[in-house]
PDBQT receptor file of N, H, CA, C and O in Angstrom, charges set to zero:
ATOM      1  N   UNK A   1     185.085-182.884 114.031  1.00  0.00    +0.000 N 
ATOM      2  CA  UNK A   1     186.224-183.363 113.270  1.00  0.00    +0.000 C 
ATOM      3  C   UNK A   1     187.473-182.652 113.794  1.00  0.00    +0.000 C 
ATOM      4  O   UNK A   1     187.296-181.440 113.914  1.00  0.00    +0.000 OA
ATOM      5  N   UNK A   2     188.560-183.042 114.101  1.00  0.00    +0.000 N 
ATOM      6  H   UNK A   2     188.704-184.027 114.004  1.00  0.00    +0.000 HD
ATOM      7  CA  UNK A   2     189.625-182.908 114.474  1.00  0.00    +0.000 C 
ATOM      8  C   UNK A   2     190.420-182.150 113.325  1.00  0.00    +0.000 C 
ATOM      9  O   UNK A   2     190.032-182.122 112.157  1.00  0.00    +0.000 OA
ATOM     10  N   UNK A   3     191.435-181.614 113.732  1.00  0.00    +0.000 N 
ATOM     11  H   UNK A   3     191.750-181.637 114.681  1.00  0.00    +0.000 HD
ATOM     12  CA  UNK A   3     192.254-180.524 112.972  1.00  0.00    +0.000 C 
ATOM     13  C   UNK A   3     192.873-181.455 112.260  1.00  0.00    +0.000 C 
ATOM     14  O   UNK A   3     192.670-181.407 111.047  1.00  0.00    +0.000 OA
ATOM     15  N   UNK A   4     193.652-182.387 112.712  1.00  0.00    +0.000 N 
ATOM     16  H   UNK A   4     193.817-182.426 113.698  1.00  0.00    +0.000 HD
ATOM     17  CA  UNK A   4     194.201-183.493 111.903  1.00  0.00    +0.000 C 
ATOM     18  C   UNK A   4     193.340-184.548 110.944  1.00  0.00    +0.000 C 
ATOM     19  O   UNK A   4     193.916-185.171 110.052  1.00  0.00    +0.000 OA
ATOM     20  N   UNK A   5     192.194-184.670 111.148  1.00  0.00    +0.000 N 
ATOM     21  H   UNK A   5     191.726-184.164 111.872  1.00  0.00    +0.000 HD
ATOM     22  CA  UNK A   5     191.196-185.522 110.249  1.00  0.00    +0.000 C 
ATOM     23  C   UNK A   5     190.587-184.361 108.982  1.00  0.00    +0.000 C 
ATOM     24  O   UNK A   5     190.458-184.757 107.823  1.00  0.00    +0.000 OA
ATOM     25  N   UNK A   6     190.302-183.151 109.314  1.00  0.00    +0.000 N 
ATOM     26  H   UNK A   6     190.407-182.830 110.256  1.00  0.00    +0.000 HD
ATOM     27  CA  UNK A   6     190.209-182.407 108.573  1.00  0.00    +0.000 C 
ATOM     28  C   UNK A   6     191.565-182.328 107.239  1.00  0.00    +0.000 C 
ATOM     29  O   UNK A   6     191.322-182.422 106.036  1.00  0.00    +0.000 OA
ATOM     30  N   UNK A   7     192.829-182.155 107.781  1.00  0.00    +0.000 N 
ATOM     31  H   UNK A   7     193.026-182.078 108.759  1.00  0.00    +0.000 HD
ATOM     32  CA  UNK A   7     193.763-182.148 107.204  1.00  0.00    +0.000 C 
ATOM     33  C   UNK A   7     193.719-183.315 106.361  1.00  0.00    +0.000 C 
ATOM     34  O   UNK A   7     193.337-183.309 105.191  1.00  0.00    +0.000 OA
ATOM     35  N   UNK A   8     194.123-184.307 107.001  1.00  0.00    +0.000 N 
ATOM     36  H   UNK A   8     194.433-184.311 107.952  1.00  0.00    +0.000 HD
ATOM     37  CA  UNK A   8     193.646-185.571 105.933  1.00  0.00    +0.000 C 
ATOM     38  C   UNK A   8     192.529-185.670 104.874  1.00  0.00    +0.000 C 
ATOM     39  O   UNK A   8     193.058-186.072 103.837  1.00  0.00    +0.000 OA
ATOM     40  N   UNK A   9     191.357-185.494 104.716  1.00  0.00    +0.000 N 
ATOM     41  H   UNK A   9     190.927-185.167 105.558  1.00  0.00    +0.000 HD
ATOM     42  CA  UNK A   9     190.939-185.267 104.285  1.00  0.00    +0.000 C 
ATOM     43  C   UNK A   9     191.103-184.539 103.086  1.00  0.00    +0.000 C 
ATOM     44  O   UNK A   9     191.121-184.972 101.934  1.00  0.00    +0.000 OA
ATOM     45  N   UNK A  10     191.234-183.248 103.543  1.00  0.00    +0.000 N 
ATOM     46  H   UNK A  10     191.220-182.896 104.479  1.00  0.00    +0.000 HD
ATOM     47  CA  UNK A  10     191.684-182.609 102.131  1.00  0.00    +0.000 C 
ATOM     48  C   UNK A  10     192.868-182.662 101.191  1.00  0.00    +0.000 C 
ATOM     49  O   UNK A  10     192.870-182.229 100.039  1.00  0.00    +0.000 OA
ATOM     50  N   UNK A  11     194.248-183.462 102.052  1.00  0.00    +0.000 N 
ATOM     51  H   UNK A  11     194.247-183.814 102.988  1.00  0.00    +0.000 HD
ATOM     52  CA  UNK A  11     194.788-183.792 101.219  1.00  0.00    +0.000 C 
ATOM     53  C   UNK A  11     194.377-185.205 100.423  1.00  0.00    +0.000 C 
ATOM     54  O   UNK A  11     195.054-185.643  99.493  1.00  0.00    +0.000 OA
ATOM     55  N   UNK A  12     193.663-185.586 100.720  1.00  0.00    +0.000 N 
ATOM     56  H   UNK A  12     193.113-185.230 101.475  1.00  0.00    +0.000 HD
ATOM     57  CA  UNK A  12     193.461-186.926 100.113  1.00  0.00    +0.000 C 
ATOM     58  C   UNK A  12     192.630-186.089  98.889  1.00  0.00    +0.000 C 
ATOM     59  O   UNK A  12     192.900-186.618  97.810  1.00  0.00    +0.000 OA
ATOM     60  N   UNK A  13     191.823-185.094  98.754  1.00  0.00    +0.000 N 
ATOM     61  H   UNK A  13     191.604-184.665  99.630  1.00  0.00    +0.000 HD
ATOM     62  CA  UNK A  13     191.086-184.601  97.838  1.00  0.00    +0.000 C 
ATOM     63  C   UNK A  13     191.863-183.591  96.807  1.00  0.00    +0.000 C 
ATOM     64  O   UNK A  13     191.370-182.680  96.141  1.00  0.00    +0.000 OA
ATOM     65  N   UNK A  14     193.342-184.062  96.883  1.00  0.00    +0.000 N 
ATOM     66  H   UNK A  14     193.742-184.802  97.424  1.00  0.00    +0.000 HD
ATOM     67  CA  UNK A  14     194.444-182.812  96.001  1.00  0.00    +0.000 C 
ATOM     68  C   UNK A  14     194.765-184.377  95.398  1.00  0.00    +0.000 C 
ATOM     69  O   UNK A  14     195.160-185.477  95.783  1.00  0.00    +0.000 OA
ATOM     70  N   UNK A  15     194.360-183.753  94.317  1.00  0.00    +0.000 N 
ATOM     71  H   UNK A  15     194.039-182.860  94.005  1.00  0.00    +0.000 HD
ATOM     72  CA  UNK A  15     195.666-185.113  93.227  1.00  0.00    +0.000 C 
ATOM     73  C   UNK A  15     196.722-185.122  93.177  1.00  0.00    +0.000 C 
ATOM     74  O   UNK A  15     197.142-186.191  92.735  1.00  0.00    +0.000 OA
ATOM     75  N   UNK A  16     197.766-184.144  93.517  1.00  0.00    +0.000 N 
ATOM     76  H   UNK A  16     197.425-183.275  93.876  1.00  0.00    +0.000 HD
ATOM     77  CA  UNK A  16     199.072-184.903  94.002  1.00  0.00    +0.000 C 
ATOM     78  C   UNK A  16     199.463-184.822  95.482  1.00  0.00    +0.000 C 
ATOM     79  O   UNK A  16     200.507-184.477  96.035  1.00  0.00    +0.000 OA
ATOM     80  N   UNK A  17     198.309-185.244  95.929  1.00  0.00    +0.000 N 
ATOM     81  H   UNK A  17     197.461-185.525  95.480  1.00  0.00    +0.000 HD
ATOM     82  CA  UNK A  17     198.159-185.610  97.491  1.00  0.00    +0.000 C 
ATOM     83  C   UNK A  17     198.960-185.360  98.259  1.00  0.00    +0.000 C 
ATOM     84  O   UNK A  17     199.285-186.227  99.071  1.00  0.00    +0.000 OA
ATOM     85  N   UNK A  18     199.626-183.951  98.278  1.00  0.00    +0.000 N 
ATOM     86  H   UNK A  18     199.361-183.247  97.619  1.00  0.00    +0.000 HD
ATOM     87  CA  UNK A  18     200.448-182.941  99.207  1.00  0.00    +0.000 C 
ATOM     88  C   UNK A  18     199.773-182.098  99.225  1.00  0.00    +0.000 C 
ATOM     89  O   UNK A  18     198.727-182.238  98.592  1.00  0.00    +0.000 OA
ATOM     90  N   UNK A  19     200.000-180.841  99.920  1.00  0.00    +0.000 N 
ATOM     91  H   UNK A  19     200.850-180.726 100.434  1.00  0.00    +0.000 HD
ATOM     92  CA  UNK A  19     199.869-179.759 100.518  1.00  0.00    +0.000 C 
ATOM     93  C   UNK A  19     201.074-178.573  99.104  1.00  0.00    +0.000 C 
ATOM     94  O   UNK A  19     202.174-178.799  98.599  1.00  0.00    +0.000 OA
ATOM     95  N   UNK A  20     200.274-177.613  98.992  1.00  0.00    +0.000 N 
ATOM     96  H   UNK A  20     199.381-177.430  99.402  1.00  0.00    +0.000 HD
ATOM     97  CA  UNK A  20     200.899-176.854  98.362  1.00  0.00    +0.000 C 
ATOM     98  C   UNK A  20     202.659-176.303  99.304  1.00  0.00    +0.000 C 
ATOM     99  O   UNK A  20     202.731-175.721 100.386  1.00  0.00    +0.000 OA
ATOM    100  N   UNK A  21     203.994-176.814  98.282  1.00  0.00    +0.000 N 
ATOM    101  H   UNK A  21     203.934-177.287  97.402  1.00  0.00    +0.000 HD
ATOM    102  CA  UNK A  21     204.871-176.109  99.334  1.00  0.00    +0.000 C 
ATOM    103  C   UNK A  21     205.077-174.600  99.800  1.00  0.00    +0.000 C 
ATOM    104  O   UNK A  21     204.157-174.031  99.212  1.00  0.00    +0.000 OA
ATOM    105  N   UNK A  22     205.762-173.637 100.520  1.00  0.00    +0.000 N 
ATOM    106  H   UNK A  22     206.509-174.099 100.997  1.00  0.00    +0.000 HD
ATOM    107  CA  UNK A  22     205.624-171.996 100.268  1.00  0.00    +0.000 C 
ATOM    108  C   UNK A  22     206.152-172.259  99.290  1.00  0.00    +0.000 C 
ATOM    109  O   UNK A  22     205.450-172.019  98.308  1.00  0.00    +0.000 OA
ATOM    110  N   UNK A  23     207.921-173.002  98.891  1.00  0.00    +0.000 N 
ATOM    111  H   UNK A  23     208.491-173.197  99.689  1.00  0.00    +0.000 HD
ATOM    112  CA  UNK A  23     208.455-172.189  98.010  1.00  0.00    +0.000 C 
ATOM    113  C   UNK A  23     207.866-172.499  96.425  1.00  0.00    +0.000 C 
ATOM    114  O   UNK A  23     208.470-171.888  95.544  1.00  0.00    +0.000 OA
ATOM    115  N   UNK A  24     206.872-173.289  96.031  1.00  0.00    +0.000 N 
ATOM    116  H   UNK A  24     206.380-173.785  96.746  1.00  0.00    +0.000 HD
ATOM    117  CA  UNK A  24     206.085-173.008  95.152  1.00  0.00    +0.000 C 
ATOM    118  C   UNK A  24     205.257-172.112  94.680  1.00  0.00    +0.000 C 
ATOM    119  O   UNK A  24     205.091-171.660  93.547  1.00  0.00    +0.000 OA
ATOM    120  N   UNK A  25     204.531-171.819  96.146  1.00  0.00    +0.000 N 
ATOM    121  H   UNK A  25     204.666-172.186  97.067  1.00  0.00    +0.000 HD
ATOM    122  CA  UNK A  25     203.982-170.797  96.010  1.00  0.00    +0.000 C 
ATOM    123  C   UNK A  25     205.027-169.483  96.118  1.00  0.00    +0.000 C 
ATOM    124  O   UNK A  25     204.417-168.797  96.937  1.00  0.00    +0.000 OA
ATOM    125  N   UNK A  26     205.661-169.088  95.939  1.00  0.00    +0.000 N 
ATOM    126  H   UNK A  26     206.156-169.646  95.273  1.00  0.00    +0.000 HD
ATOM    127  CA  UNK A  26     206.956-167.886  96.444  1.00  0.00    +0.000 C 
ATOM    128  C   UNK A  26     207.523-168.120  94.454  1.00  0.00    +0.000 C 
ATOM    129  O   UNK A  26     207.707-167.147  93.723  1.00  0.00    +0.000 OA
ATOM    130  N   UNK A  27     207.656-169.297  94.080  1.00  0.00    +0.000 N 
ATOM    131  H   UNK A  27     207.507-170.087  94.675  1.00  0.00    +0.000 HD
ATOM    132  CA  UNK A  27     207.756-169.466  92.395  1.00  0.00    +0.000 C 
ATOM    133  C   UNK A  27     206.930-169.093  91.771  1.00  0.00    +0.000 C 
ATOM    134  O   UNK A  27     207.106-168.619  90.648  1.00  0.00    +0.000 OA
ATOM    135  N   UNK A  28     206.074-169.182  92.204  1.00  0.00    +0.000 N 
ATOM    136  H   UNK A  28     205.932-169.566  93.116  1.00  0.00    +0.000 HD
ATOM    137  CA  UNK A  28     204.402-168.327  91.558  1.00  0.00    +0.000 C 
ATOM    138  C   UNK A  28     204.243-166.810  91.433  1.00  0.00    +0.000 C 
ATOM    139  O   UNK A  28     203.620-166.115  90.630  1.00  0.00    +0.000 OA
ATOM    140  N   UNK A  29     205.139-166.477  92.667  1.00  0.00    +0.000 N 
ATOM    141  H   UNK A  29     205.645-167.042  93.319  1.00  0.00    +0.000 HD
ATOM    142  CA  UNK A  29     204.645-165.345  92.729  1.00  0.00    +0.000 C 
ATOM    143  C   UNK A  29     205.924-164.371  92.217  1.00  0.00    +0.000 C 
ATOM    144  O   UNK A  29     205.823-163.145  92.206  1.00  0.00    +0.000 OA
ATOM    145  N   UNK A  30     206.830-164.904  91.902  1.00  0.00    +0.000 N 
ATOM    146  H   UNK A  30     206.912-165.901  91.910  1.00  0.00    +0.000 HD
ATOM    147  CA  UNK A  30     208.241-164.517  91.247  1.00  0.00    +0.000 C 
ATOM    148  C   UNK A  30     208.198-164.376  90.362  1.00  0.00    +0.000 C 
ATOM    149  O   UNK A  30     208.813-163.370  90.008  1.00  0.00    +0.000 OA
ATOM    150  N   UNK A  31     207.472-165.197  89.203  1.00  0.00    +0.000 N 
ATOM    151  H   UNK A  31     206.973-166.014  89.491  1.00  0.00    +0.000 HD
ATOM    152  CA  UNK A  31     207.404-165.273  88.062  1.00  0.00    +0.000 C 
ATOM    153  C   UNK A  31     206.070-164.045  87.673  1.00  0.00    +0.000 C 
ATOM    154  O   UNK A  31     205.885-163.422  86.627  1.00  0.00    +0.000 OA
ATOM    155  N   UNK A  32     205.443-164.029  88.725  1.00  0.00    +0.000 N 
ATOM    156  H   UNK A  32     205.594-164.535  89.575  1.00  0.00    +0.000 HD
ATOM    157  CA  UNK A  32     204.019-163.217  88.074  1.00  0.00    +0.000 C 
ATOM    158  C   UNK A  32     204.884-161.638  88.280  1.00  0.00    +0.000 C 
ATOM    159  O   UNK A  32     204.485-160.704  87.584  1.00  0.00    +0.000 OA
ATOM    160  N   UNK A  33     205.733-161.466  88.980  1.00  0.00    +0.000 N 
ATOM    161  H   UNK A  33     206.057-162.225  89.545  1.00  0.00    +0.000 HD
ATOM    162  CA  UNK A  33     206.472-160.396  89.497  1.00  0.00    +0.000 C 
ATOM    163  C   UNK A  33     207.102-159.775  88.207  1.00  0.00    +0.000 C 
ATOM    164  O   UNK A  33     206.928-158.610  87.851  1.00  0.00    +0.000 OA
ATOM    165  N   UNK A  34     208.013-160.903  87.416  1.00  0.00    +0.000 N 
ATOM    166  H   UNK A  34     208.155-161.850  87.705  1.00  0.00    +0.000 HD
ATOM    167  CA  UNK A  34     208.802-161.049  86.904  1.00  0.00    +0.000 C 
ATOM    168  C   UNK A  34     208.670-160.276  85.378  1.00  0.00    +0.000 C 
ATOM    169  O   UNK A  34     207.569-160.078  84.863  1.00  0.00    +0.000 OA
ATOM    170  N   UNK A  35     210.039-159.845  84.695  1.00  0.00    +0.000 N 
ATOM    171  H   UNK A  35     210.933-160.006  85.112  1.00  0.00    +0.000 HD
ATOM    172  CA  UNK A  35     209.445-159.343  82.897  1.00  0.00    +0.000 C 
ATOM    173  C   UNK A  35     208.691-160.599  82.799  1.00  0.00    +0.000 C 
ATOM    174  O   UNK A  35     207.503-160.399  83.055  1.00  0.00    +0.000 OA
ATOM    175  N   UNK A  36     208.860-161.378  82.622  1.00  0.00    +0.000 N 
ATOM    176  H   UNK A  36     209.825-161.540  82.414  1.00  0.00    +0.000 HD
ATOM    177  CA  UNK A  36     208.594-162.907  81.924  1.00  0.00    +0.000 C 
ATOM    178  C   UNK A  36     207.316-163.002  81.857  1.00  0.00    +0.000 C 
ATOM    179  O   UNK A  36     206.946-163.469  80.779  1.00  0.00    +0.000 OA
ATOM    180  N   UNK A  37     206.316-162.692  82.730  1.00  0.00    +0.000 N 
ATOM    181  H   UNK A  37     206.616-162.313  83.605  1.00  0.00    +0.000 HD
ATOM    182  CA  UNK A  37     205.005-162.183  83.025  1.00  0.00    +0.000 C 
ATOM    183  C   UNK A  37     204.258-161.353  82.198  1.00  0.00    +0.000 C 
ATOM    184  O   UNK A  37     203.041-161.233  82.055  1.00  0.00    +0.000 OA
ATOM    185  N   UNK A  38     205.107-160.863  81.734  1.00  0.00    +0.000 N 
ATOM    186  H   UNK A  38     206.096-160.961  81.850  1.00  0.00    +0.000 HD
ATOM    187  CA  UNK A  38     204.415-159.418  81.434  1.00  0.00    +0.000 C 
ATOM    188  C   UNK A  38     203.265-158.945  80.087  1.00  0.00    +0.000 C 
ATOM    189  O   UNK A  38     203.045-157.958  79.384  1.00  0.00    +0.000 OA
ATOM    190  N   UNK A  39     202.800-160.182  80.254  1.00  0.00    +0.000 N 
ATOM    191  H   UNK A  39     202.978-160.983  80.825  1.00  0.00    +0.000 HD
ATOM    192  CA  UNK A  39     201.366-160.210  78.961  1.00  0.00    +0.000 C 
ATOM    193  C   UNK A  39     200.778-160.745  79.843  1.00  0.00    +0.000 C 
ATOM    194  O   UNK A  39     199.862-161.200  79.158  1.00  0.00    +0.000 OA
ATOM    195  N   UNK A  40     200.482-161.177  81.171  1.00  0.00    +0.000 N 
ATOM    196  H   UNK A  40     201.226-160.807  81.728  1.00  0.00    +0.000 HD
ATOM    197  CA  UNK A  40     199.624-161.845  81.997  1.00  0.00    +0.000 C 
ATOM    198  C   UNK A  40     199.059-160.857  82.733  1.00  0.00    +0.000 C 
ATOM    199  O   UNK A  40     199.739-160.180  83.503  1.00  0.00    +0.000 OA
ATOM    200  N   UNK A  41     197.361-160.621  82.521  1.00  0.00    +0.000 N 
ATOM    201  H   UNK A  41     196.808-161.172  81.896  1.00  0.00    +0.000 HD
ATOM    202  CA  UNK A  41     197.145-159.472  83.075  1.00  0.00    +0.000 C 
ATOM    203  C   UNK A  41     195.297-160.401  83.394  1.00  0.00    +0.000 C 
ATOM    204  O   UNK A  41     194.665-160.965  82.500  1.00  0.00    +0.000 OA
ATOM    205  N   UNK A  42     194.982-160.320  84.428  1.00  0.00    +0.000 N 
ATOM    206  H   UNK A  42     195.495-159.862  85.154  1.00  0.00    +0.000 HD
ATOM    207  CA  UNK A  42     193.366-161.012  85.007  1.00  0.00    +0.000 C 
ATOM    208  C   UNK A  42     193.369-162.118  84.677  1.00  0.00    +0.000 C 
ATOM    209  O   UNK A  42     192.560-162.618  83.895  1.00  0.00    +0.000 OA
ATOM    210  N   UNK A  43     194.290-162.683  85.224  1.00  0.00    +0.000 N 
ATOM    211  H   UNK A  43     194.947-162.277  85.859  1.00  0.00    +0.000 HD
ATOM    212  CA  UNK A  43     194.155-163.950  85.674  1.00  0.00    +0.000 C 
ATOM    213  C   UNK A  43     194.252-164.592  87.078  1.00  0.00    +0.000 C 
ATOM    214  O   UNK A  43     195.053-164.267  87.954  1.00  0.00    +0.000 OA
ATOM    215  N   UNK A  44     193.266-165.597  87.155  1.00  0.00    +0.000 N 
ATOM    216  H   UNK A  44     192.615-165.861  86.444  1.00  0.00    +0.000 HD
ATOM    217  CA  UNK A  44     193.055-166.153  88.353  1.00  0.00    +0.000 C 
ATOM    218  C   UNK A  44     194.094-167.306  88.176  1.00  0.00    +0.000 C 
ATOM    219  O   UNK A  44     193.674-168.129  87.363  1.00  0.00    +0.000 OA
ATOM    220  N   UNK A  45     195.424-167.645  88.728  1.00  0.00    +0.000 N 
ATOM    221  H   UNK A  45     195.765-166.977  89.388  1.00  0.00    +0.000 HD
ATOM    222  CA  UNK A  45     196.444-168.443  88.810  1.00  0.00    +0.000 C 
ATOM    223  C   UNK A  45     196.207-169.459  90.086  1.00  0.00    +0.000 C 
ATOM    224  O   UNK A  45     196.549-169.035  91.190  1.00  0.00    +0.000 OA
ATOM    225  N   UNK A  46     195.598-170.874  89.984  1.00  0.00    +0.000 N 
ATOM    226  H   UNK A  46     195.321-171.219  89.087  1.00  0.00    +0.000 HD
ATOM    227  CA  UNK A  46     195.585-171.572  91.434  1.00  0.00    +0.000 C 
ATOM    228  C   UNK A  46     196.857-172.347  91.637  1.00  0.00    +0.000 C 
ATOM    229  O   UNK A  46     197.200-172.831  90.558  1.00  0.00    +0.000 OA
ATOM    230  N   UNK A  47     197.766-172.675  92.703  1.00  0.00    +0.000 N 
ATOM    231  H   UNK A  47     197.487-172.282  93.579  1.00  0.00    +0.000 HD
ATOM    232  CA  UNK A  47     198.526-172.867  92.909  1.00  0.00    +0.000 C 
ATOM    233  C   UNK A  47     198.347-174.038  93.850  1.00  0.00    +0.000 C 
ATOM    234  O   UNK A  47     198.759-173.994  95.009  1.00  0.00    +0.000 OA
ATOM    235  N   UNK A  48     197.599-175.301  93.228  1.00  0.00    +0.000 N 
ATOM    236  H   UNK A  48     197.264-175.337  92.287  1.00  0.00    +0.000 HD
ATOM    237  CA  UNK A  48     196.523-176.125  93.932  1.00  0.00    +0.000 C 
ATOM    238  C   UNK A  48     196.987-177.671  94.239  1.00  0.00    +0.000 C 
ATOM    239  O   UNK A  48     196.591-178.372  95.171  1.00  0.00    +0.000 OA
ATOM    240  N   UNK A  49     197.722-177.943  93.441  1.00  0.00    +0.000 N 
ATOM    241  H   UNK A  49     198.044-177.373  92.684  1.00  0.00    +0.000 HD
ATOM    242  CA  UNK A  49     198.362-179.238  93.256  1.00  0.00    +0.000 C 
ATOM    243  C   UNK A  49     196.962-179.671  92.559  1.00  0.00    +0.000 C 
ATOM    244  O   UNK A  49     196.423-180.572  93.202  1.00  0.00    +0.000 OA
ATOM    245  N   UNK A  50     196.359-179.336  91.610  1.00  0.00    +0.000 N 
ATOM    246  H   UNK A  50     196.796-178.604  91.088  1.00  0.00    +0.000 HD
ATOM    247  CA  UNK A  50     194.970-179.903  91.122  1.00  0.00    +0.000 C 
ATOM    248  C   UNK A  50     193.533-179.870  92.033  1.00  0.00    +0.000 C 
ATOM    249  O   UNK A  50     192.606-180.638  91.774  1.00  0.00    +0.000 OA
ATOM    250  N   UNK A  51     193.485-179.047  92.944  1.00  0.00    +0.000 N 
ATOM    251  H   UNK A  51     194.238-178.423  93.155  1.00  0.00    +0.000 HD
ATOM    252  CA  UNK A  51     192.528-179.354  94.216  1.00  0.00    +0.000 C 
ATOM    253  C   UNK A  51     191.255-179.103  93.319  1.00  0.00    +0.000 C 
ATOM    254  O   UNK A  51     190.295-179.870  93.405  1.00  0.00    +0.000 OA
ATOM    255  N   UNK A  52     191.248-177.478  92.020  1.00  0.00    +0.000 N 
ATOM    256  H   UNK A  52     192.027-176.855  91.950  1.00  0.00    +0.000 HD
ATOM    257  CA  UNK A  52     190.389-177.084  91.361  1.00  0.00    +0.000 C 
ATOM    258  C   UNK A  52     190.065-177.446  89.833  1.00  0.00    +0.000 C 
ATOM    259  O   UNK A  52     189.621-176.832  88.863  1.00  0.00    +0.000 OA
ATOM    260  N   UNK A  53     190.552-178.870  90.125  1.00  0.00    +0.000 N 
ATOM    261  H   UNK A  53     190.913-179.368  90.913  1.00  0.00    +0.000 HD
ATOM    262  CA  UNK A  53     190.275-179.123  88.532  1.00  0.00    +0.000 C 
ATOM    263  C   UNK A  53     189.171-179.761  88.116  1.00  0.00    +0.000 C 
ATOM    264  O   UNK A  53     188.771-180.809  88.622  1.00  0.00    +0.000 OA
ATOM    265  N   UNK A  54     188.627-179.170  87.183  1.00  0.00    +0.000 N 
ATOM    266  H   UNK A  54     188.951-178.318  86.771  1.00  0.00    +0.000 HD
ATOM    267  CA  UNK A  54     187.177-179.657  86.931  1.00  0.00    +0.000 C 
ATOM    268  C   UNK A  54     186.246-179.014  87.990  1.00  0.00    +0.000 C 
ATOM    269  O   UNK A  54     185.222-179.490  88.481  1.00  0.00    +0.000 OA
ATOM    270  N   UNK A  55     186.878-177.748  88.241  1.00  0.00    +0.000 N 
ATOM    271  H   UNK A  55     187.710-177.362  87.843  1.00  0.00    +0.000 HD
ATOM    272  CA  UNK A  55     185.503-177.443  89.339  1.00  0.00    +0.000 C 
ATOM    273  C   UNK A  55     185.377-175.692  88.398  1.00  0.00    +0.000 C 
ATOM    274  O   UNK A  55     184.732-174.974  89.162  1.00  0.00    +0.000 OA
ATOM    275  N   UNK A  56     185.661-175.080  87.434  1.00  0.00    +0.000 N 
ATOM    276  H   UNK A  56     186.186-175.663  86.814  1.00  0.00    +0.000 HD
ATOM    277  CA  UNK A  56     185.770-174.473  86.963  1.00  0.00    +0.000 C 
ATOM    278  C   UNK A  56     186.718-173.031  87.569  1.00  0.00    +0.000 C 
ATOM    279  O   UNK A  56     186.536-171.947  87.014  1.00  0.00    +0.000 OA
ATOM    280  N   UNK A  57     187.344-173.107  88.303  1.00  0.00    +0.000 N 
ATOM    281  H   UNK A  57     187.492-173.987  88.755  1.00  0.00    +0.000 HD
ATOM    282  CA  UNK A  57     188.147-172.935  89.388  1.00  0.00    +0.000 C 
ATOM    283  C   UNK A  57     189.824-172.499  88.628  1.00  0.00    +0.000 C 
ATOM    284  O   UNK A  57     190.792-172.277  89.355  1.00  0.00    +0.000 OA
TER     285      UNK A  57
C-alpha cells in the first residue's frame, strides 16, 4: 500500500474526514497549559476529529 492510499484511507475512517490541524492541536495544548485547566488532572484528551469514538478510546 502506498503512502498516499494509506493516507486515504484513514482519513476516510475520521468522521470529519480531515486530518487533525497543528493549530488545533497547539489549542489543545494551550488550554491544558492554561488556569482554565486547572481541575483537569488524568485525563486521556484525543484530539481525533472522532477517529476514537466508540472504540473506548
Amino acid at each position: 500500500m502506498s503512502a498516499e492510499d494509506f493516507r486515504t484511507q484513514a482519513i476516510a475512517a475520521v468522521p470529519i474526514k480531515r486530518m487533525a490541524d497543528v493549530d488545533e492541536i497547539a489549542a489543545t495544548v494551550l488550554f491544558l497549559c492554561s488556569p482554565m485547566a486547572a481541575a483537569i488532572s488524568g485525563q486521556a484528551i484525543n484530539v481525533c476529529g472522532g477517529a476514537t469514538a466508540g472504540s473506548g478510546g
